[in-house]
N, CA, C and O atoms as a MOPAC input file, in Angstrom:
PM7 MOZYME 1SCF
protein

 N    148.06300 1    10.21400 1   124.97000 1
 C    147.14100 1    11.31900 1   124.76000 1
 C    145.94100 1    11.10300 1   125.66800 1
 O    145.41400 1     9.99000 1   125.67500 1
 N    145.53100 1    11.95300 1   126.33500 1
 C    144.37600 1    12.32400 1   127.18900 1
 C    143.12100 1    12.91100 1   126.67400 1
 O    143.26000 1    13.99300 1   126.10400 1
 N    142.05900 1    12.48000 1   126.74400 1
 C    140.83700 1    13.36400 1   126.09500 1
 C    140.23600 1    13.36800 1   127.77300 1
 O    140.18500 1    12.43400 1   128.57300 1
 N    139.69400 1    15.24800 1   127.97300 1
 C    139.00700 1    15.40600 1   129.06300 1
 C    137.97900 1    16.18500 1   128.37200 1
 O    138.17700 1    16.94800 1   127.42600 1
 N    136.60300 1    15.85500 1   129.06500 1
 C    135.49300 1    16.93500 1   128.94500 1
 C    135.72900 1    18.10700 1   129.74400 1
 O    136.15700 1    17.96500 1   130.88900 1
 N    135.42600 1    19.60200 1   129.12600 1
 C    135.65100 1    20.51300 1   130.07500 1
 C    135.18600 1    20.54700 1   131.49000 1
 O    135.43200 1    21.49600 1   132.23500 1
 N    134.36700 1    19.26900 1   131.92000 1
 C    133.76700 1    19.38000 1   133.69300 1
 C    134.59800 1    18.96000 1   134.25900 1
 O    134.53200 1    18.88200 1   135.48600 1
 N    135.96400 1    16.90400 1   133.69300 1
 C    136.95300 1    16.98300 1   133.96600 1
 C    137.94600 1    17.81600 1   134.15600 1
 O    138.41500 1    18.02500 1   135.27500 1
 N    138.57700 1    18.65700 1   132.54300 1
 C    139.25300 1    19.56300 1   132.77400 1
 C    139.25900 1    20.39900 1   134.36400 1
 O    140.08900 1    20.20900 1   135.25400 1
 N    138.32000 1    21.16400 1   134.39700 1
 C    138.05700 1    21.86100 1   135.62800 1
 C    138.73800 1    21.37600 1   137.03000 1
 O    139.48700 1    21.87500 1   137.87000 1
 N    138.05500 1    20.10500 1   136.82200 1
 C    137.84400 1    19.21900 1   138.23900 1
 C    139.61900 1    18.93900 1   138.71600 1
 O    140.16100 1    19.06600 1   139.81400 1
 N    140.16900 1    18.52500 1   137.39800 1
 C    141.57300 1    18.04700 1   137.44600 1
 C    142.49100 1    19.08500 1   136.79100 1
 O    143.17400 1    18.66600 1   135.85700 1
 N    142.61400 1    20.38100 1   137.13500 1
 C    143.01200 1    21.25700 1   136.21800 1
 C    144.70700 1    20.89800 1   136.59300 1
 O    145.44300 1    20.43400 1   135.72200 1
 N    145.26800 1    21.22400 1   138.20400 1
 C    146.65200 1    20.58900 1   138.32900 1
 C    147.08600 1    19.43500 1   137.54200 1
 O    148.07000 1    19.44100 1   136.80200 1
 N    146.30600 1    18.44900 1   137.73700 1
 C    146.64900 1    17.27500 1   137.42000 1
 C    147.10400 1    17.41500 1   135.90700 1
 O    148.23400 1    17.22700 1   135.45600 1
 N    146.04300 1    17.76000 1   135.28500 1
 C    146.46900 1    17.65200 1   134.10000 1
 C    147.17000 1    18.51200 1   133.03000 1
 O    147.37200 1    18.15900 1   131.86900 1
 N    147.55100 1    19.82700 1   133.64800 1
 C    148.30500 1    20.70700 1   133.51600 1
 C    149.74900 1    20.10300 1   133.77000 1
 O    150.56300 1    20.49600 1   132.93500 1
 N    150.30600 1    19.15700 1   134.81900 1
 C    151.12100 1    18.41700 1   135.13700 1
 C    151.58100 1    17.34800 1   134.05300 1
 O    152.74400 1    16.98600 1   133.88000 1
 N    150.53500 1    16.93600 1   133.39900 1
 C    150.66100 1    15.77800 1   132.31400 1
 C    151.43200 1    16.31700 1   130.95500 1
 O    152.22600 1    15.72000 1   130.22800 1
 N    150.75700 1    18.05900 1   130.85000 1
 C    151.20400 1    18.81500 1   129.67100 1
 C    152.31800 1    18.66900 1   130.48100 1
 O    152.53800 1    17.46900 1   130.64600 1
 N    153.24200 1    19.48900 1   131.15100 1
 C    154.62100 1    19.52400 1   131.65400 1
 C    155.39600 1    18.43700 1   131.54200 1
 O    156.60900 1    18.56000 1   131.37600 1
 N    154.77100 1    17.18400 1   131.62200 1
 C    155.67400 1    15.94300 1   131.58000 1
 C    155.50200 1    15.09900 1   129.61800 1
 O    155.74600 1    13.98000 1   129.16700 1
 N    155.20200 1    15.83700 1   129.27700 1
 C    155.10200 1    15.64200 1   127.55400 1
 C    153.83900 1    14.81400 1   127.10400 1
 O    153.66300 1    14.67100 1   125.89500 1
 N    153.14900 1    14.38500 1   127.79500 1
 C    151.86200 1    14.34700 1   127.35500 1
 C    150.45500 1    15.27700 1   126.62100 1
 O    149.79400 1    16.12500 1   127.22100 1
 N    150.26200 1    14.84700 1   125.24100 1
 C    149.23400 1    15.60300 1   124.86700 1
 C    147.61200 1    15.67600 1   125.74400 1
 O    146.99100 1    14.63700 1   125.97200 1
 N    147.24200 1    16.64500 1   126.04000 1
 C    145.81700 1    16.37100 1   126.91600 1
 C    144.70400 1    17.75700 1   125.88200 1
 O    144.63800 1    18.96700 1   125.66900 1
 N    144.09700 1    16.57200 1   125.57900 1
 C    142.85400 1    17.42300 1   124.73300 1
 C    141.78700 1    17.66100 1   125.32500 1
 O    141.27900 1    16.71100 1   125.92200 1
 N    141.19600 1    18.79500 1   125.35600 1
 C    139.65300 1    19.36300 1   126.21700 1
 C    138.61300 1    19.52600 1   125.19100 1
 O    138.65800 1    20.27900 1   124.21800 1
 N    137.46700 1    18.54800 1   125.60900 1
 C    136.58700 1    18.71700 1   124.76000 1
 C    135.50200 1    19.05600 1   125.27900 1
 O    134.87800 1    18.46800 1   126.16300 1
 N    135.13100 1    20.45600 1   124.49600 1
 C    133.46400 1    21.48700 1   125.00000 1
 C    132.60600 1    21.41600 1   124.03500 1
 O    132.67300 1    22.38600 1   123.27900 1
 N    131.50400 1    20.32200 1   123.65800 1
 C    130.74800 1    20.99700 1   122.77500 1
 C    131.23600 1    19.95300 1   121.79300 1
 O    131.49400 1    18.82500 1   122.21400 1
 N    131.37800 1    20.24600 1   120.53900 1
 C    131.48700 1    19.89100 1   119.42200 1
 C    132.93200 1    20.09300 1   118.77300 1
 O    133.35500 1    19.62000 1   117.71800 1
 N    133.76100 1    21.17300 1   119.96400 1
 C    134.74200 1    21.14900 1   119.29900 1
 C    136.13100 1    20.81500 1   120.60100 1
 O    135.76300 1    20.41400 1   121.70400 1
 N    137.52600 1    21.00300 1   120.35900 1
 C    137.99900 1    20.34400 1   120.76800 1
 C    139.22000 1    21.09700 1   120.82700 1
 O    139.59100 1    21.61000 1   119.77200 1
 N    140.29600 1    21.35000 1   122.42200 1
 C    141.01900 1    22.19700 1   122.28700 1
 C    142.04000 1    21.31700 1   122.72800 1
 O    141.82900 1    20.20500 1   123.21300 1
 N    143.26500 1    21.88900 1   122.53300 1
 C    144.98400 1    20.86300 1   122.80900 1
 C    145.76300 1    22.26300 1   123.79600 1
 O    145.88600 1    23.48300 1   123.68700 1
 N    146.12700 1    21.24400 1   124.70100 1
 C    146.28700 1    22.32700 1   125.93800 1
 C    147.97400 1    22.32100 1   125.29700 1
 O    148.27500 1    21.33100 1   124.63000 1
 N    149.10700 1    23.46900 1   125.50900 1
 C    150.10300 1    23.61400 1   125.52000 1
 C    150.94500 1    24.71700 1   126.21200 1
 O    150.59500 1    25.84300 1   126.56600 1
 N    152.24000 1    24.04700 1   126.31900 1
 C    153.35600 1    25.24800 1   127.17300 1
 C    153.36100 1    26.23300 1   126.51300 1
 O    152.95200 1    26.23500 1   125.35200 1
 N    153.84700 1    27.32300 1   127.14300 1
 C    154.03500 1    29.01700 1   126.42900 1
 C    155.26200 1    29.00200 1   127.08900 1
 O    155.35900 1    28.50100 1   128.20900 1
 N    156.20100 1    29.49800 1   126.51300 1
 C    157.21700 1    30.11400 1   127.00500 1
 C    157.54400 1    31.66900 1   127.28900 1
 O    157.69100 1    32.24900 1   126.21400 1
 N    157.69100 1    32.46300 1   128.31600 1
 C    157.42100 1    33.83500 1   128.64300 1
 C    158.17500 1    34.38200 1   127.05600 1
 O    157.36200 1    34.96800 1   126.34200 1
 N    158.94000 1    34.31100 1   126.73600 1
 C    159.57000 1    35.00900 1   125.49600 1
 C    158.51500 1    34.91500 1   123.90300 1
 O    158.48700 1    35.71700 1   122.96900 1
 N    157.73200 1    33.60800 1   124.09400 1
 C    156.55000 1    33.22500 1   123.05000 1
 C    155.36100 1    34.73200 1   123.33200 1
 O    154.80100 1    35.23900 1   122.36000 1
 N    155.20400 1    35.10500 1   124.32700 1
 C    154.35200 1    36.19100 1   124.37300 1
 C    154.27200 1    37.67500 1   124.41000 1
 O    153.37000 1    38.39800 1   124.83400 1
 N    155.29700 1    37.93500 1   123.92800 1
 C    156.22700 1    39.37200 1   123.45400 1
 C    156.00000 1    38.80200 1   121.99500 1
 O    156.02000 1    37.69200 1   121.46500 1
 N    155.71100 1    40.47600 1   121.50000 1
 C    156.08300 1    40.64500 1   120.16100 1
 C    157.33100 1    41.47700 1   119.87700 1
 O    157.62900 1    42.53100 1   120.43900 1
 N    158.15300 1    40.72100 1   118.73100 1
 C    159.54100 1    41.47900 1   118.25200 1
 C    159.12400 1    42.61400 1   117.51100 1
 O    157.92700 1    42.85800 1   117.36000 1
 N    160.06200 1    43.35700 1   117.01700 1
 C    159.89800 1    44.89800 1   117.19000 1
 C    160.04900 1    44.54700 1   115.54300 1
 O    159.76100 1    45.52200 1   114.84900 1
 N    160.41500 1    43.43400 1   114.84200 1
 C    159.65400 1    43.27200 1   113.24500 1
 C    158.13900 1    42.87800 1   113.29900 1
 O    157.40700 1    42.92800 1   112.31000 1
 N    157.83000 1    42.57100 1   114.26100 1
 C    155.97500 1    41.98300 1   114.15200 1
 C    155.42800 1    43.32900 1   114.23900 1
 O    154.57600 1    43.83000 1   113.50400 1
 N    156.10100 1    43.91100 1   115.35300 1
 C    154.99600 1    45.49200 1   115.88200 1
 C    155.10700 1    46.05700 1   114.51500 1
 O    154.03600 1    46.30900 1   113.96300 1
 N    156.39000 1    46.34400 1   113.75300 1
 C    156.51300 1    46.99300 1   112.60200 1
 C    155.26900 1    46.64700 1   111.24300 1
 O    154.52900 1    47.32900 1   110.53300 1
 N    155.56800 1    45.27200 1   111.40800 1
 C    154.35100 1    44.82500 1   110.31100 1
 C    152.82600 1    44.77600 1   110.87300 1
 O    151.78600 1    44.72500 1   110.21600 1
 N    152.95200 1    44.79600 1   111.88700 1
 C    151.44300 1    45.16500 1   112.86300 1
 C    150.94100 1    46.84600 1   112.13000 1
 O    150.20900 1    46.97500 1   111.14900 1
 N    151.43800 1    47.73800 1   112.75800 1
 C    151.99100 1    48.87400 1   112.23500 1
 C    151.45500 1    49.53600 1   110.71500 1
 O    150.72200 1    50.47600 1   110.40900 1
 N    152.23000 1    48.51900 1   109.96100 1
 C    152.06800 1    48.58800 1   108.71100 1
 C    150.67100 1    48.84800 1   108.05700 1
 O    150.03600 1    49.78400 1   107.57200 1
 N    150.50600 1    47.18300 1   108.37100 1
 C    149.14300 1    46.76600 1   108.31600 1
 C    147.64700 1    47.29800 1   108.72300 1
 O    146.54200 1    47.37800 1   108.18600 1
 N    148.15900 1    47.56700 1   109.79700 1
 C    147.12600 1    49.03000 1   109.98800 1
 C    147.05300 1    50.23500 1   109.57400 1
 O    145.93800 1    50.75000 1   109.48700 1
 N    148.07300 1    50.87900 1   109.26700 1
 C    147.87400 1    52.26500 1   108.11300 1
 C    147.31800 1    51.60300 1   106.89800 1
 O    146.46600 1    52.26700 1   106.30800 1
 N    147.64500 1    50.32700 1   106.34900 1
 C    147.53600 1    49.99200 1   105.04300 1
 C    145.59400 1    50.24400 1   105.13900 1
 O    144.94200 1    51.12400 1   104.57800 1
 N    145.07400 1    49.08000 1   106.08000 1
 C    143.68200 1    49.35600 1   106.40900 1
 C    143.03400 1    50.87500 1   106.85700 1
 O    141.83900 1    51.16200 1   106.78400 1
 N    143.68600 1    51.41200 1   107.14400 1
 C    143.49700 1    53.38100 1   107.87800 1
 C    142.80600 1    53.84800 1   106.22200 1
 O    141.68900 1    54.30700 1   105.98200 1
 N    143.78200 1    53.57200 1   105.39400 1
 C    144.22500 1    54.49200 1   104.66000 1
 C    143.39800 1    53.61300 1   103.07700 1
 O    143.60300 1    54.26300 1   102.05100 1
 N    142.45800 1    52.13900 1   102.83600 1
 C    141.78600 1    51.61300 1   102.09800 1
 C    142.28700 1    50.72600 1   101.31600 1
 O    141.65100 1    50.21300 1   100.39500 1
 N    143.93400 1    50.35200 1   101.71500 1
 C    144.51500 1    49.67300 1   100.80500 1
 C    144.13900 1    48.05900 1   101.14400 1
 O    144.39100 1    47.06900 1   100.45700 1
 N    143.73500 1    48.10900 1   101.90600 1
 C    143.01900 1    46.60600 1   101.80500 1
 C    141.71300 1    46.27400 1   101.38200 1
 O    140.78500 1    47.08200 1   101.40200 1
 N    141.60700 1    44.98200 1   100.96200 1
 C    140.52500 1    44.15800 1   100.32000 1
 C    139.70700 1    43.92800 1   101.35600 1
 O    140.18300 1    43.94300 1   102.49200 1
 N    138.07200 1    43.62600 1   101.10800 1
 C    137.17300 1    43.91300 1   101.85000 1
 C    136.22500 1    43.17400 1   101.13200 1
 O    135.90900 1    43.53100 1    99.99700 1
 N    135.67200 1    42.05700 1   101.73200 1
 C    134.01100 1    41.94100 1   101.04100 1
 C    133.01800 1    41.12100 1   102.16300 1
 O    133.20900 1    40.61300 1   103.26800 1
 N    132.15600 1    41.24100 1   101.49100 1
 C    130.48100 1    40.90500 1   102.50200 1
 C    130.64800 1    39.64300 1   103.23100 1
 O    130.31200 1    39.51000 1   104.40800 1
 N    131.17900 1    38.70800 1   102.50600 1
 C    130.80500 1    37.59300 1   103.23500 1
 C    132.21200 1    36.38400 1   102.75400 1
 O    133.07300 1    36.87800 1   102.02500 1
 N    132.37800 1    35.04600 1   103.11700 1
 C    133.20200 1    34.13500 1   102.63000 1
 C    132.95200 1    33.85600 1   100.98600 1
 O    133.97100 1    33.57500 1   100.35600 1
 N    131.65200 1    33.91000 1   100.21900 1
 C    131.26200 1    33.34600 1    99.30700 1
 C    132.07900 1    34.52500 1    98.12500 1
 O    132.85900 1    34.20100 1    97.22900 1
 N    131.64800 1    35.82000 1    98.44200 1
 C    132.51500 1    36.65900 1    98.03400 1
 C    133.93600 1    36.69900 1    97.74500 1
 O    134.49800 1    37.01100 1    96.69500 1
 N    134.37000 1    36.36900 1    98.74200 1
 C    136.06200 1    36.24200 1    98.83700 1
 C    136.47900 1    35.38800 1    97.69700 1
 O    137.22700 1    35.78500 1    96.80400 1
 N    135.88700 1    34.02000 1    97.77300 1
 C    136.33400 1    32.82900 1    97.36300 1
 C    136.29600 1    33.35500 1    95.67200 1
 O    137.29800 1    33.16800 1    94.98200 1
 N    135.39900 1    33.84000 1    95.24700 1
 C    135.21200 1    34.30800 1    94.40200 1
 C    136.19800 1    34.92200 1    93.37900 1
 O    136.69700 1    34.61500 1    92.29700 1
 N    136.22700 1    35.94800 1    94.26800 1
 C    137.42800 1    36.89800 1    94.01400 1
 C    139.13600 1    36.53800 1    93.46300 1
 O    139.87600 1    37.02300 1    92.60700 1
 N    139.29100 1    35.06100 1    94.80300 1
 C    140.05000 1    34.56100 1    94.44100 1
 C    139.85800 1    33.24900 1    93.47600 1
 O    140.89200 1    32.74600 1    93.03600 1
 N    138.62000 1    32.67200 1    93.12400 1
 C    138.48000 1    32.42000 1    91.69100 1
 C    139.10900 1    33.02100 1    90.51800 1
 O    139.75100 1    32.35900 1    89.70200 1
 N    138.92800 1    34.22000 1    90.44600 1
 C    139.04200 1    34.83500 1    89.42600 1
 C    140.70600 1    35.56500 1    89.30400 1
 O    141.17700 1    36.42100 1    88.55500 1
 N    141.11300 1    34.98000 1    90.11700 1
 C    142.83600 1    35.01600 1    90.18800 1
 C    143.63500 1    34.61700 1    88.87000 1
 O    144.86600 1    34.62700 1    88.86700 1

């Protein structure tokens, strides 16, 4: 496993784009938080025609008020307290 700061990252972007390809984990760290670089496969970035459907869905459901809604996280949690 590799840890790069994003100025590395940059600097060595082949390089270590190369490391992902050869099965090495390489982590980029900006800040406080911390990202894990990985392959995509062209077929991973299409959606199937059951996702669009529930995509779809899900949005009339919201169009139309059938979804849950509140102000903030403290709210939510709440809510599902009371489950």
């Amino acid at each position: 496993m590799t840890t790069l700061s994003i100025r590395d990252f940059r600097s060595n972007l082949a390089a270590s784009l190369d490391r992902v390809d050869n099965g090495e984990q390489v982590l980029v760290r900006r800040g406080n938080k911390v990202y894990t670089i990985i392959v995509v496969d062209d077929q991973e970035l299409e959606f199937s025609p059951q996702l669009v459907e529930k995509i779809d869905r899900a949005r009339a459901e919201f169009k139309s008020g059938e979804t849950l809604a509140f102000e903030n996280a403290a709210a939510a949690q709440q809510w599902m307290d009371e489950l």
